[in-house]
C-alpha positions, 0 to 999 in steps of 0.5 A: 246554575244555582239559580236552576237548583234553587228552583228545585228546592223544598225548602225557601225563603220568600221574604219569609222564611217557610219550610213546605211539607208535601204528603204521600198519598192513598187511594182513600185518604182518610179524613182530616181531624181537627188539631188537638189542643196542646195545654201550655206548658208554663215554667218548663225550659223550651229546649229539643228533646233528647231524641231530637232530629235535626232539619237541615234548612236550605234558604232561597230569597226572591231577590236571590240574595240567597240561593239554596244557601245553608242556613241553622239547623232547625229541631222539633221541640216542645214550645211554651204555649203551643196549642198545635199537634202535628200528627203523622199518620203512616198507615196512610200512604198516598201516590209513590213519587217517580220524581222531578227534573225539566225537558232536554231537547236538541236546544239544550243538547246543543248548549250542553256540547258546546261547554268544554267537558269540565264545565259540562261534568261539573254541571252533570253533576250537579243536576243529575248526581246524589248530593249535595247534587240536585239528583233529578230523576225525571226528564222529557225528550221529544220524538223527532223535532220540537220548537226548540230544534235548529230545524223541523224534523222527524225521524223517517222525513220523505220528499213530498209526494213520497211516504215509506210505510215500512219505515224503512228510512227510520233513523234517529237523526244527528240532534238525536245522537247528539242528545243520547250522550247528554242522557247516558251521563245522566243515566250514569250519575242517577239509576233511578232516571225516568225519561218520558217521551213524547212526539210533537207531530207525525212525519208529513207524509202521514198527515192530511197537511202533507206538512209537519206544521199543523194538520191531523193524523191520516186514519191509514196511517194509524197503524204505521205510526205506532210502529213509528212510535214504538220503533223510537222506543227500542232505538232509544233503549238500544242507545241505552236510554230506555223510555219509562213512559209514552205520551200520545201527542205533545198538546195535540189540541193546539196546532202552532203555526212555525213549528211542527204539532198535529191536532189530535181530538179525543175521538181519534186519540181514543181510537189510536189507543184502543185499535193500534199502539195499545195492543202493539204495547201490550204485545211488548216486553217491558214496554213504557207506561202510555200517558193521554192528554199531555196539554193544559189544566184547562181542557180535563174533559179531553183526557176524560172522554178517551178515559171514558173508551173502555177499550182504550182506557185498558191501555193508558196508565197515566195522564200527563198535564201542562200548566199554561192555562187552567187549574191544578185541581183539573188533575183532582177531577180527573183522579175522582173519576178514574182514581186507578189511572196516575197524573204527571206534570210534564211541562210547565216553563219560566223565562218569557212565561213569567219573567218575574223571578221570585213570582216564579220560583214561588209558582213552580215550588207553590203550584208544581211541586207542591200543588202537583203533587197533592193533586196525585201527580207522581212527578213534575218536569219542568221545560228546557233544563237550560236555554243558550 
């Protein structure tokens, strides 16, 4: 797993050694002013001031020679001839971080329980517990099955021919309750963890596909599934594992053809939102927060057009993005026309999508961490937190 925490570090080396710095945000931010010239300081000893702090340097190479790996620490000092003044201004103040982490789905369960329960409590601890611990305190989890589970699945699955709009077979299934356990240990370690959830399709009786591969939400059905979706958020929070945000639909632009998805266009989207979960929502007592869009950079005019819905925008408090196609600065575009409303990065994987090692550590600390960020994102979760 060193290779895992060496993703996750700000600090890194990659062939050069960089130290990268991420600002907090304000709604307004105030202009950039020019670096002011610093007169040289010639005959002066170059050595750290007296209140000087130390910076603890972590160093990860691209040819994981290093991996998080400590290395001197450094000082803020004066330096001869240095004509650079770094200036914080801390009276302006940007988005609050909720935090970094990666998905954990029935795969990762799996893998999980399968190691003996040494090996499990070290590798909890290291991810989820306080240094010299990753301390992640983000993660995702599907509602129901996702491309990463033994089988396809919902949580309230009917023969064909058969529907149950009372949701009175609802039930978490068994890779459910193998999860839970994995998320109540990482609740333990780390208090401050946030758990967004997101479904990848409706159950098949709900859709005009009669199948959990591909199809659309049937508008009779639109209330029924925000029940469904707000029956998941108080199972989970009953197994101790509250939600602290919602997504709509997992990439509802995009209907796979080998694992369950739903095609969910803004107009409909906009409409669930505004007619059914978004008041059902707001009659709930510590009800999670509603994020739209959960897909790519690529499409910002989706997420826009439910944004533009005066009703359904009164509901959705953030904008959950993926990283496949398109450009972080989509999260700018949507920020500029609706500054009130937050951004997240809920998805972005290595492995197979960038088999290159150091290229992807350089992407996921350059383009998520960083670019994320300074593109308003509160948090970045990147995909399966671990793959057998």
């Amino acid at each position: 797993m060193s290779a895992l925490r060496a993703a996750f570090a700000v600090l890194l080396c990659l062939d050069l050694m960089a130290i990268c710095a991420v600002p907090v945000r304000a709604q307004t931010p105030a202009p950039r002013a020019a670096p002011s010239a610093v007169p040289p300081t010639k005959g002066r000893a170059i050595r750290p001031r007296a209140d000087a702090v130390a910076v603890q340097v972590y160093v990860t190479t691209g040819d994981r020679g290093r991996l998080l790996q400590r290395d001197a620490d450094l000082h803020f000092r004066e330096q001869a001839g240095s004509r650079l003044l770094i200036d914080v201004d801390g009276s302006v103040r940007y988005q609050e971080m909720v935090g970094f982490g990666a998905a954990m789905t029935d795969a990762t369960a799996t893998l999980l329980k399968s190691q003996k329960p040494r090996q499990r409590n070290a590798l909890m601890r290291e991810l989820f517990g306080p240094a010299p611990g990753l301390n992640l305190s983000f993660v995702r989890v599907p509602i129901g099955g996702s491309d990463f589970s033994p089988y396809h699945y919902t949580l309230d699955d009917m023969p064909l021919g058969e529907s149950d709009p009372t949701l009175s077979k609802f039930r978490l299934d068994a890779n459910h309750m193998q999860l839970i356990p994995v998320l109540r240990s990482a609740r333990a370690l780390n208090r401050q963890l946030r758990i967004v959830a997101s479904p990848w399709s409706a159950p098949a009786w709900m859709k005009d596909s009669s199948s959990l591969i591909g199809g659309r939400l049937l508008s009779e059905y639109y209330g029924v599934y925000a029940d469904y979706l707000l029956r998941f958020v108080g199972a989970a929070e009953h197994a101790g594992v509250p939600i602290y945000a919602l997504t709509i639909q997992n990439e509802p632009g995009f209907e796979p053809s080998d694992y369950p998805g739903m095609r969910f266009d803004a107009p409909a989207r906009a409409r669930f939102v505004s007619d059914f979960l978004g008041p059902r929502l707001a009659k709930r007592p510590g009800a999670p927060l509603l994020l739209e869009w959960d897909h790519n950079w690529e499409h910002p005019e989706s997420p826009l057009r439910v944004l533009a819905d005066p009703t359904a925008a009164q509901y959705i408090d953030g904008v959950a993005w993926h990283c496949y196609y398109g450009d972080v600065h989509a999260q700018d575009e949507v920020h500029a026309a609706h500054p009130g409303v937050d951004a997240y990065l809920t998805e972005c994987s290595g492995g197979g999508w960038s088999p290159r090692w150091d290229r992807a550590l350089k992407q996921f600390v350059g383009q998520l961490m960083i670019g994320a960020t300074r593109a308003w994102a509160r948090g970045v979760i990147l995909w399966n937190l671990a793959l057998d």
